[in-house]
N, C-alpha and C positions, 0 to 999 in steps of 0.2 A: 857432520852426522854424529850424532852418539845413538848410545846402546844401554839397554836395559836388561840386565840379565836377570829372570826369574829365576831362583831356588827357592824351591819346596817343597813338598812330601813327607808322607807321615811316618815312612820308614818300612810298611808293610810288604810290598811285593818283593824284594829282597832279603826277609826275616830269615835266619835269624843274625846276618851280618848286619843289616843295617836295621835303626831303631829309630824313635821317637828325636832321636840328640844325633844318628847318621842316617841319613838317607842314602839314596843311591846311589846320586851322582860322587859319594863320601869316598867309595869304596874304592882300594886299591888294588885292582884287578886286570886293569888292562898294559898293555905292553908302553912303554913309552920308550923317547929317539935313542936311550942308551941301554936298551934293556931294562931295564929296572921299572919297576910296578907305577901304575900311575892310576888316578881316581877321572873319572868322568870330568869332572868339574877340571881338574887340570889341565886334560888334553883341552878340551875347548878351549882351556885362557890360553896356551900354549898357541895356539891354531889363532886367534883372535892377535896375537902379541904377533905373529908371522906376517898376519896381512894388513900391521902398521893400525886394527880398531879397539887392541886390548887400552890403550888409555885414556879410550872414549868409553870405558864402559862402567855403568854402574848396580850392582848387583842389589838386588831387593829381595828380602828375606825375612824370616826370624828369629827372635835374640837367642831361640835356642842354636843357629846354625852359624853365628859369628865366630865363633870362636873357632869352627870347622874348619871355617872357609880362609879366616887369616893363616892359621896352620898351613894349611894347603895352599896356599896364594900368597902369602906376606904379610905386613902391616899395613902395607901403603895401596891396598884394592880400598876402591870407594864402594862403602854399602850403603844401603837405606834399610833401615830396620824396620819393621811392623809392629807397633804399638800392639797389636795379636793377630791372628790369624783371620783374612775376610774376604777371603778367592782374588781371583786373579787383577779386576779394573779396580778395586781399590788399590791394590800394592803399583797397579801400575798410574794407578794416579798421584800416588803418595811421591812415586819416581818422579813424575812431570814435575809437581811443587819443587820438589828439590835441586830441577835442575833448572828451573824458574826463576827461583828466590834465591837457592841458596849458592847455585853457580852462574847465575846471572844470563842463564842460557836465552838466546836470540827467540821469539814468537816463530819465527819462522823456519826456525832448526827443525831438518828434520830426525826422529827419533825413529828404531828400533828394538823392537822387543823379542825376542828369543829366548827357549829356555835354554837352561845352563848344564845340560844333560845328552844333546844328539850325539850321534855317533856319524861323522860326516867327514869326507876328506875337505882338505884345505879349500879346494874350489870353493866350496859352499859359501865359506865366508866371505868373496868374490861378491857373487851372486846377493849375499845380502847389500853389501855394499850398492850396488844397483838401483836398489829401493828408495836409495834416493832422487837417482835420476827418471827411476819410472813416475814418482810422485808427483814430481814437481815436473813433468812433459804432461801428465794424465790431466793433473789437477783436483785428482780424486780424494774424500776421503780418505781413502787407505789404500793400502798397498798392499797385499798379501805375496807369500813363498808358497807355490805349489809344486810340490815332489811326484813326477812323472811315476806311476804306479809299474811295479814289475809282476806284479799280482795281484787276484782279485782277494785282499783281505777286510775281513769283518772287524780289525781290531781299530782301524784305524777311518777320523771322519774326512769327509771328500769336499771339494771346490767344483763346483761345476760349470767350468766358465760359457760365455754367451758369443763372445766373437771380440777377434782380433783388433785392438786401437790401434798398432804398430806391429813392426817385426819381433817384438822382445813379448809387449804383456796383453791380455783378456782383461776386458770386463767379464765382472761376474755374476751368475746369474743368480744360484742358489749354493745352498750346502745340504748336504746331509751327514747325519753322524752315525758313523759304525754299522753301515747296510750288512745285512745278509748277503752271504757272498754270490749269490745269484745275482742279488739287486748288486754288487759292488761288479761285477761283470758286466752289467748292461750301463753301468756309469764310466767304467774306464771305454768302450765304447760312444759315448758321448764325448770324451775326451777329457774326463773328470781327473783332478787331479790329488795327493794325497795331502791333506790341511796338515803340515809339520808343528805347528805355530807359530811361526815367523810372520811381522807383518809391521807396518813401517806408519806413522805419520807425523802432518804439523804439528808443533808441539802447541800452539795455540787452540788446536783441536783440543785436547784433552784441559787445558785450563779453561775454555768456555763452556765443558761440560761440567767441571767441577762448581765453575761461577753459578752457571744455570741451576745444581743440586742446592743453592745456598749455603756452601761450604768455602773455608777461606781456602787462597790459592798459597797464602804464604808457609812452607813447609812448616813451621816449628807448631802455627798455628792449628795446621790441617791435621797433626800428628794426635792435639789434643779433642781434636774431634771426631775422631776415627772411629769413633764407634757408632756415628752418624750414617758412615758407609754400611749400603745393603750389603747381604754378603752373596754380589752377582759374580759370574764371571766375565772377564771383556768380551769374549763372545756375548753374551745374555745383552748385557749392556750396553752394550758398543755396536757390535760387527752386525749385529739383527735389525740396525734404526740407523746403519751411517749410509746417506744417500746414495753415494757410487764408491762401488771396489775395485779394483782391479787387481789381477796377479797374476805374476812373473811367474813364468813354470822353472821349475829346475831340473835337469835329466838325469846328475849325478848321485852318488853311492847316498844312500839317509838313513838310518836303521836307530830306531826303539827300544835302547835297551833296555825294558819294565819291567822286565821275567825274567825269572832263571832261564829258563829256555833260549830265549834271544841272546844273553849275555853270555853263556858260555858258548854261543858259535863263533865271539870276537875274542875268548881268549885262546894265549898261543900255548900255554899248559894247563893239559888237564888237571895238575897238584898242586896246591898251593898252602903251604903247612905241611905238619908231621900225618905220613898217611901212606898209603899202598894202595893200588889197584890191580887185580888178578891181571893176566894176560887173556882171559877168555873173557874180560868184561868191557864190552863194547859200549863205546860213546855215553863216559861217567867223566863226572867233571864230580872232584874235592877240593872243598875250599874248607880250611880246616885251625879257626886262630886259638886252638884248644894248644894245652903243652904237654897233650895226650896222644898215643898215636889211633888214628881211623884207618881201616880195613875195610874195602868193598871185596868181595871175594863172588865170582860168578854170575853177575847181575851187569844188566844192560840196561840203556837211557835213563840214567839216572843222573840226579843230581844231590849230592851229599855234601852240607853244610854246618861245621860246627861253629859256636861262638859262644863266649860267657852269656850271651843271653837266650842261645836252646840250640835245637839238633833239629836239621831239619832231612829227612830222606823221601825224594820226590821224584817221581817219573816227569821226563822234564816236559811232557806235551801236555802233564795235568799243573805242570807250574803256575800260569795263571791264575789257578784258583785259589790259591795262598790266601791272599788276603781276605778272601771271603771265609776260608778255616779258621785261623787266626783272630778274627776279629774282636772274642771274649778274651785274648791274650793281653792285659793291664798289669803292664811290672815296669819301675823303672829302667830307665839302661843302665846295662849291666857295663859298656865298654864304651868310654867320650875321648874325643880330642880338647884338647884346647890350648889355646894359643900360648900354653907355656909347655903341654906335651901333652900325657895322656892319665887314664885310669883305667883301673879295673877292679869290678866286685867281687870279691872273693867269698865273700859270706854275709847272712843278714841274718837275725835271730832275733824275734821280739819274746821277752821273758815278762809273764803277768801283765797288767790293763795296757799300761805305759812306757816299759823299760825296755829301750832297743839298744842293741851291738852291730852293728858297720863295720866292716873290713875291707878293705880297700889296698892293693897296692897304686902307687902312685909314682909317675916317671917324671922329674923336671929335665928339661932339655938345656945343656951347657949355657951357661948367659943368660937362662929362661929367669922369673920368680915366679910365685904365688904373690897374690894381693895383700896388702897390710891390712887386716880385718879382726874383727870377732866374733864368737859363736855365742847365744844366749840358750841354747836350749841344751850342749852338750860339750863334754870333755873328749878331748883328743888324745893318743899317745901315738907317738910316733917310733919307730923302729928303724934308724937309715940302714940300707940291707948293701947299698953300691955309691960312691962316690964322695965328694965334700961340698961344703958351701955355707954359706952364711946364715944365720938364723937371729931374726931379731924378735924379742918379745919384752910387750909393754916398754917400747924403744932401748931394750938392751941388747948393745949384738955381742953373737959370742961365733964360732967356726964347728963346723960339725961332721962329723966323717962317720962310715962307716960301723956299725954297733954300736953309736949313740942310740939312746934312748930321752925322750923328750915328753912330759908332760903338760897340756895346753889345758887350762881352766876356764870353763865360763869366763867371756866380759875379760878376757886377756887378750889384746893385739896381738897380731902376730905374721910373720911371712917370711919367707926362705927363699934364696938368691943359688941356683947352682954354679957352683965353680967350675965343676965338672959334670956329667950328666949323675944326676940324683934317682935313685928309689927309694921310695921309706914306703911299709908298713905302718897303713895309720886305723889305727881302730877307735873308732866314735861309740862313746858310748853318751845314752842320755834320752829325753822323751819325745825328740819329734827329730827325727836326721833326715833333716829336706836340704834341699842346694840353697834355700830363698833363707836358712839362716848364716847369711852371711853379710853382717853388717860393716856400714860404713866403709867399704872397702876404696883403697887406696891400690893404683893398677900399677902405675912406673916405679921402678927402681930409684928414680932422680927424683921423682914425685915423694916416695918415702921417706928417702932422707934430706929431701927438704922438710918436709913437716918434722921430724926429727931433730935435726938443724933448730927449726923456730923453736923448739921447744926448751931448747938449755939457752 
């Protein structure tokens, strides 16, 4: 069996932690097995790695959230990247080619698909496991995961199965998505159950759907045709036209955490950052990665969030509506991971038509580098503010520590190796400071000074 982990999200209902470059599942908030802070996405690989399916799994996503995810996961997670973003059955068709083509996966394997975000104990993953054997006894189309409801909520869309194949799963009758909780009370009375999005099939299924779209099945080919994909979701596409369903209900713990509201009932402090909460200010949750301190003083159900990219103070039962606030909110992210450490914006000032200044502190992580690259639109200077390491430009290396200072020219290579964990102070100055001026970059350390090496 393998597995297909969806990541994605635009970053909105968790603002102003997570952005455009962190999502939700990014965020390091909940408790993990030794104390210490852990992101959505971890616990699951963690939980997945427990019941022996973390290295059948392959995560689909985009190029904005690679770097995320290797940080948080390793080097050695298998992605499938998305040529751009086009809902859910293309990424998870993109998946099928690749495990088709490009890992030589059997027609008859069966696959799963799950996002990379529940909040579930270990059983769950159990349970998905399963999916295989209800598939292949059913014979069905697909397989779905339905989550025994403990409430009649309107957030979430419903399965409403038809009767019994066996002791384990239902065929399914209909769906509905996101009732009114009236209507969501007279469905869990029919014995309706909650759509998680889990949900299992042949992988031959989804390569004769791709054949049938006149699209190639071979990954590399299909990656250049992607924009041939409508932009459906696998429900739209799939789940509304596939002959027979059937789904395995699951009775155990499942929870959504999309909102403020939901998420801070699973963490086990309410402080997290520099901050204070009165003692008459009942059920406040601060989350605070400012290096400022935050004060709630007298104030109940609240939810106070600070981050380099805004301040968010929210009564937590109107949380959900975040994202419909927010939605004129267009800046870039202010705070990324990536797979050599982190950043942060500290300042941006455009002076007359063209001339912009960037400020940026920036953290390499010991052993980490930066890419061998160049900038054509602007000059760099760097300030190392903590640690040493190696700094090569236009293939000269030299060692760099502590109140160095460094200036990077247009059309000059360049990239830095920490010895020990690195900060510089880098200030760009120049006419367009986007990420996408970053040419011909060179990623490995061995990769560089090999090219280096050929070069004398």
């Amino acid at each position: 069996m393998k597995l297909v982990l969806l990541s994605g999200g635009s970053g909105k209902r968790l603002w102003p932690l997570s952005n455009d470059a962190r999502s939700k599942q990014f965020l390091k908030v909940l408790e993990g097995s030794n104390n210490n802070r852990v992101s959505m996405v971890e616990r699951v690989y963690n939980q997945l790695s427990s019941v022996g399916l973390a290295d059948s799994a392959v995560i689909a996503t985009s190029s904005s959230q690679v770097d995320m995810i290797k940080n948080q996961l390793g080097s050695d997670v298998t992605i499938v990247v998305e040529p751009e973003r086009r809902d859910t059955f293309p990424a998870i068709a993109l998946s099928a080619s690749f495990l088709y083509s490009q890992k030589n996966t059997d027609l008859d394997e069966i696959v799963a698909v799950l996002p990379v975000d529940p909040y579930v104990e270990d059983n769950f993953f159990q349970s998905v496991a399963q999916l295989e054997k209800v598939l292949t006894e059913s014979g069905a189309d697909l397989a779905l995961m339905g989550v025994k409801p403990t409430f009649p909520s309107s957030k979430y869309g419903y399965i409403v199965p038809q009767t019994y194949k066996s002791n384990s799963y239902m065929t399914v009758s209909h769906f509905k998505e996101k009732p009114l909780e009236e209507q969501a009370k007279n469905l869990i009375d029919m014995g309706a159950l909650w759509n998680c999005g889990v949900f299992a099939f042949r992988l031959s299924f989804i390569i004769e759907m791709i054949d049938n779209l006149g699209l190639p099945t071979d990954y590399n080919e299909l990656k250049k045709s992607y924009t041939l994909f409508n932009k459906n979701s696998f429900d739209y596409e799939v789940v509304e036209k596939a002959k027979e369903i059937v789904v395995l209900p699951y009775e155990g713990y499942w929870k959504d955490l999309g909102t403020w509201n939901t998420l801070t009932e699973e963490m086990t402090s309410n402080i997290i950052g520099i901050g204070t909460i009165s003692g008459d200010s009942k059920n406040v949750h601060l989350l605070n990665e400012l290096q400022i301190p935050v004060a709630v003083l007298g104030a109940s159900n609240l939810v106070v969030a600070a981050s380099p990219d805004g301040i968010l103070v929210s009564d937590k039962q109107s949380s959900p509506k975040l994202k419909e606030l927010i939605v004129d909110f267009d800046q870039r992210p202010m705070y990324e991971e990536k797979i050599w450490g982190w950043y942060k914006i500290l300042d941006f000032a455009k002076y007359g038509r063209s001339d912009e200044v960037l400020t940026k502190k920036i953290c390499i992580l010991s052993g980490k580098n930066l890419s061998y690259h160049y900038h054509e639109h602007r000059t760099e200077i760097w300030t190392v503010v903590k640690g040493k390491g190696e700094l090569i430009l236009n293939g000269d290396s030299s060692e760099i520590s502590a109140g160095d200072i460094i200036e990077i020219s247009p059309y000059v290579r360049h990239s830095v190796k920490a010895n020990e964990e690195l900060e510089i102070i880098e200030v760009q100055k120049g006419t367009s400071l986007i990420e996408e001026d970053i040419n011909e970059p060179i990623f490995s350390w061995g990769e560089i000074n090999l090219s280096l090496n050929q070069r004398i």
